[in-house]
C-alpha positions as CSV (number, residue, x, y, z in Angstrom):
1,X,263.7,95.7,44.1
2,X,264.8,94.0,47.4
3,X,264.6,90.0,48.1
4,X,261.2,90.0,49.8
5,X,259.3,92.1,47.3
6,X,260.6,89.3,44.3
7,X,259.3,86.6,46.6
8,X,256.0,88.3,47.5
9,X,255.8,88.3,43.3
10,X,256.7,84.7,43.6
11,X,253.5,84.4,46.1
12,X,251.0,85.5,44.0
13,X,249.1,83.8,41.2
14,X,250.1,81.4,38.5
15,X,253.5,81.6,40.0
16,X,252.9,80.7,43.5
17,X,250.9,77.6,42.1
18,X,254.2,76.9,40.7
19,X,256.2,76.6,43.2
20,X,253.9,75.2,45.4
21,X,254.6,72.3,42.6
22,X,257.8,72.7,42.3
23,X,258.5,71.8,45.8
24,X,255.9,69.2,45.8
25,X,253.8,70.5,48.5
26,X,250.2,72.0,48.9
27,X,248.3,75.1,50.0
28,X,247.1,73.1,53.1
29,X,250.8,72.2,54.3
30,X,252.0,75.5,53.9
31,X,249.1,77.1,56.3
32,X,249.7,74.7,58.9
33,X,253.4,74.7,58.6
34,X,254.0,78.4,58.2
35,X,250.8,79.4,60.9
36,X,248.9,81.2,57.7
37,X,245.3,80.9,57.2
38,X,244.5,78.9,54.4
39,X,242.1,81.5,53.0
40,X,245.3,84.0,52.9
41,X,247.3,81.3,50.6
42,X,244.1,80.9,48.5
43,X,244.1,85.0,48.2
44,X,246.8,85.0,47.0
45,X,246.9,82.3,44.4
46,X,244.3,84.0,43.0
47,X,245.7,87.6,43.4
48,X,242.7,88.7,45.5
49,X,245.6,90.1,47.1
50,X,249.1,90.4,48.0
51,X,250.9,88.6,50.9
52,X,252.2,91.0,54.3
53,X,255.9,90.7,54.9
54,X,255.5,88.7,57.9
55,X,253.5,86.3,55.9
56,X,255.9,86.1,52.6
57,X,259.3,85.7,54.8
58,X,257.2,82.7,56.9
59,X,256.0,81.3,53.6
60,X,259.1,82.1,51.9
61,X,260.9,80.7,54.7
62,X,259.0,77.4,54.9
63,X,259.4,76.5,51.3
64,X,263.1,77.2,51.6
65,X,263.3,80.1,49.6
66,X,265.1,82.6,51.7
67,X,267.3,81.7,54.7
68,X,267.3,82.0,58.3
69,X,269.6,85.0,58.0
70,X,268.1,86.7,55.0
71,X,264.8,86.6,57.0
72,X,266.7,88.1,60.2
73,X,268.0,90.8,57.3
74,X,264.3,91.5,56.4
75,X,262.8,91.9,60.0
76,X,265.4,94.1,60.8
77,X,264.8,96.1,58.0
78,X,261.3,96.2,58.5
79,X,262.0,97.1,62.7
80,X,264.2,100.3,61.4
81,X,261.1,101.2,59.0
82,X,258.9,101.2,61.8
83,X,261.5,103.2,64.0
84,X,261.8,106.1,61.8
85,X,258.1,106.3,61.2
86,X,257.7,106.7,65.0
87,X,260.4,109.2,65.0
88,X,258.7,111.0,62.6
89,X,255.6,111.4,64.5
90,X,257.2,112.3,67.5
């Protein structure tokens, strides 16, 4: 399992609450810190559903739990995803 699927489990439910307690901060903070609807954070706390990459690595990212490079890592990961499936269809 890579690093951003353990901290999109880390997002979700009794876990994100947490953290969110953890590093004394709210659900309110993070949307307006991390540009995510408050209505996503609350999805997730309550595992309506699961966070989008983007999402968890600015989340993630805001609450310090993966670095500037680690999140450079995971959007290049995600860019040579995205360029194979494009080659694919070609």
């Amino acid at each position: 399992m890579n690093k951003l699927n353990r901290i999109k489990k880390w997002l979700s439910g009794s876990s994100f609450t947490q953290l969110m307690e953890r590093e004394g901060t709210n659900k309110y903070r993070i949307a307006k810190n991390a540009d995510i609807s408050y209505q996503s954070l609350l999805n997730w706390e309550s595992c309506r559903c699961k966070p989008n990459d983007r999402s968890a690595l600015a989340v993630a990212s805001y609450l310090g739990l993966i670095s500037n490079d680690d999140q450079i890592i995971e959007l290049e990961r995600e860019a040579n995803e995205i360029k194979s499936k494009l080659a694919r269809l070609k």
